[in-house]
C-alpha positions, 0 to 999 in steps of 0.5 A, a space after each residue: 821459748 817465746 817469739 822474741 827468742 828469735 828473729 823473724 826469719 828464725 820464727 819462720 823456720 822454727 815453726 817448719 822445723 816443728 812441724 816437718 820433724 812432727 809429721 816425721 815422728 807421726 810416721 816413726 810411730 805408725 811405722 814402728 819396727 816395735 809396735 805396729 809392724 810386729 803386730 802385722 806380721 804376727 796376725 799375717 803369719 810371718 816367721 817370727 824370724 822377721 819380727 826379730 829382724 823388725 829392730 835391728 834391720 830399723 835401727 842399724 839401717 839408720 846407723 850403719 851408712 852415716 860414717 859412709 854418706 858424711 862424706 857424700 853429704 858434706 860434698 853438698 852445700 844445700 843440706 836442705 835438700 839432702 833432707 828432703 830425699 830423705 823424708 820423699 823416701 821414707 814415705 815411699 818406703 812406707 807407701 809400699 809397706 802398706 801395700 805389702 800389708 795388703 796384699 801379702 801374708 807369710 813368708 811374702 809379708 816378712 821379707 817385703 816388710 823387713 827389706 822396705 824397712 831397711 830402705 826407709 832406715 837408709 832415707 832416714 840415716 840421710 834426715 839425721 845426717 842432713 837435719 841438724 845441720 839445717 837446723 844449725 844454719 838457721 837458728 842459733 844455741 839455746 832454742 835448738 832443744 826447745 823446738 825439738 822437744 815441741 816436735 817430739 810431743 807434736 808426735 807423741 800427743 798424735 800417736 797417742 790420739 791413734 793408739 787410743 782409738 785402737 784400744 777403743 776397738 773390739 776385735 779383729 780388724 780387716 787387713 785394710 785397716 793396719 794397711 790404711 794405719 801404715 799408709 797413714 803414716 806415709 802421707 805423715 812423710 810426705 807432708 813433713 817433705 812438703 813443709 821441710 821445701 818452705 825453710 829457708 837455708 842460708 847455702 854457703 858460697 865456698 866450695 864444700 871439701 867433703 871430708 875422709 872416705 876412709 871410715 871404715 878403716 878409721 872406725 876399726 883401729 879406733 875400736 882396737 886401738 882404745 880400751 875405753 871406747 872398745 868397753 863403750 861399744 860392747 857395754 852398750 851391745 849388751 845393752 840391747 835388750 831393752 831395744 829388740 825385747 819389745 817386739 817379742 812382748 808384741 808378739 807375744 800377746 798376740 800368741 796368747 790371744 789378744 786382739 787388736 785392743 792390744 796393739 792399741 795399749 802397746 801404741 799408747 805405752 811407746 808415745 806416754 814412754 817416750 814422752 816422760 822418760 827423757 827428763 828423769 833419766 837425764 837428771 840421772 845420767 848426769 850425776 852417773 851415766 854409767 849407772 843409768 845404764 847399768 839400772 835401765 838394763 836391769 830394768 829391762 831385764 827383770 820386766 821381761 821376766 816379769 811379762 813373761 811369768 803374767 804371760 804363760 801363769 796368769 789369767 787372761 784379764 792380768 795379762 791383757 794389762 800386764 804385757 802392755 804395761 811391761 811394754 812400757 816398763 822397758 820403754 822406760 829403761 829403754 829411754 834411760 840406757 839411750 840417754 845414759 850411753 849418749 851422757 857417757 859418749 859426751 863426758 868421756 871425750 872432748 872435741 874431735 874425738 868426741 866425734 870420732 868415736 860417736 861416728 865410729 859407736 854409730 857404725 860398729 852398733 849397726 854391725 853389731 845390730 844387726 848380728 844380734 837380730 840374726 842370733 835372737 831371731 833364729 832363737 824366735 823360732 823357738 817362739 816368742 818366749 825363748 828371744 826374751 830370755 835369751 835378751 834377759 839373759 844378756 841384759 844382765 851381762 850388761 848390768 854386770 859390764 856396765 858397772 866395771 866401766 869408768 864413771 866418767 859423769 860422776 862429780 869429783 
């Protein structure tokens, strides 16, 4: 992309858009449910009930109250604004996990933690709701991916940068230090806020209609009343190892005896995931999306074996690289089932229904989310060990699931 794709008032705000989207990657990554907070709550002595809750509480806050606030948000004709009480509330949420985190441990830490997560997932849910609607008002098809791409390595390329300065370090730190690694990720929020103010949105005069409240009762006799959309969401239900495993490999290595220098590696293994995984399995997805989703599940699944077996058999020096690289490994699946199971969602409709059922998948997978937290949490109590093979075991449901699906990308 190059400046004479656009028009001035576009360059204007595509550099803002790069920027405020950025810092907001920087604060997902020093605040990930995944890496960091799972690392906190161990060295703190929380339950490892709440280190299952980290990703479902995280992710289903985010998407559980869309299909509820669309039509709040649509009610607004500056979504720009809406944005903004997003990313203000984020980097509230996110202030007061730094605060917790230095001044709580045990039980205290792990309810203070999960519940101001679950609030900075709802401010979240209202940037994605609100943000691609900015981001279509105020620049045009075709360089709409571009600048998010350059958002999503303006974050990467920073954590990255964190990730191997803890790695660098020997030891324990003080409780200030991750403290002062959340709070950093807050003032990330905060200056997204600042940078997100200076986009100019062109606000439409007429009125705004809003759209149906009814979406929870839309959602469910959509979910009955379609056999392909009802084999969509429990295909990707069972899909969910790759996503609520990688907290338990954090923890994991911390229950071995790892030091900091480990979450470091975890850090660097999300950012270098996330930054190479999204191209390959795109290509793939769009020749069978069905199977990205099925071999991203078996990815993950046999990985966890894997981490588990270097975790509990191998010496200490393969175990040190091995769980930081299996960490990467299902990053890596995780990326292919996620791209997989958006590819499928586009192909197996058009239009409205297209829409209809990925407001609805969004939803339902919050519910189902935060189900599958509770059953894999109550089984962390057994420890680390018993939740990544109880998701092990469910990823190879899903394998199975997801291969009786139609192909609906697959060329005729």
């Amino acid at each position: 992309m190059t400046d004479t794709d656009l028009t001035q008032p576009e360059q204007h705000n595509a550099r803002r858009f790069i920027w405020a989207n950025g810092l907001q990657g920087v604060g997902d990554q020093l605040v990930n449910a995944k890496t960091v907070l799972p690392w906190l709550l161990q060295a703190a002595g929380a339950p490892g009930f709440f280190t299952a809750m980290l990703v479902p509480v995280r992710e289903s806050g985010s998407m559980l109250p869309q299909a509820a606030l669309t039509p709040w948000v649509t009610h607004h004709r500056s979504r720009k604004r809406i944005w903004l009480l997003g990313s203000a509330g984020q980097a509230v949420a996110a202030a007061f996990i730094a605060l917790a985190a230095l001044f709580m441990r045990g039980w205290a830490l792990g309810v203070s933690v999960v519940a101001l997560l679950a609030l900075l997932a709802v401010f979240r849910s209202l940037c994605s709701l609100a943000g691609k609607d900015v981001m279509g008002r105020t620049l045009h098809k075709g360089v709409r991916g571009k600048i998010t791409g350059r958002a999503t390595a303006l974050a990467g390329g920073v954590a990255l940068v964190f990730g191997l300065l803890l790695s660098l370090l020997q030891g324990s730190l003080p409780d200030w230090a991750l403290a002062g690694l959340i709070g950093l990720g807050a003032l990330g929020w905060f200056l997204a806020t600042a940078v997100f103010t200076t986009i100019q949105e062109p606000v439409p005069d007429d009125e705004p209609q809003g759209l149906n409240t009814r979406w929870w009762s839309d959602t469910w006799s959509l979910f009955t009343g379609d056999a392909q959309f009802r084999a969509f969401v429990i295909v990707r239900s069972l899909l969910l190892v790759s996503a609520l495993s990688t907290a338990f490999v954090v923890t994991l290595s911390q229950e071995i005896g790892h030091d900091l220098t480990g979450v470091g590696l975890f850090v660097v293994a999300s950012s270098l995931a996330s930054l190479v995984g999204g191209r390959i399995s795109g290509a793939w997805s769009d020749l069978s999306s069905r199977n990205v989703m099925a071999g991203g599940s078996a990815v993950a699944s046999v990985t966890i074996l894997a981490v588990v077996a270097a975790a509990h058999f191998a010496p200490d020096t393969v175990g040190a690289w091995g769980l930081p690289l299996g960490f990467f490994l299902i990053q890596l699946a995780h990326t292919a089932v996620r791209v997989g199971r958006k590819t499928y969602l586009v192909d197996m409709a058009e239009g409205d229904q297209r829409t209809r059922y990925t407001g609805a998948a969004n939803t339902m997978m919050g519910v189902i989310l935060l189900l599958m937290g509770f059953v894999s949490g109550l089984i962390a109590l057994a420890g680390s060990t018993a939740a990544l093979l109880f998701l092990a075991g469910t990823g190879f449901v899903g394998v199975l699931a997801a291969g009786r699906m139609d192909d609906v990308s697959a060329k005729k």
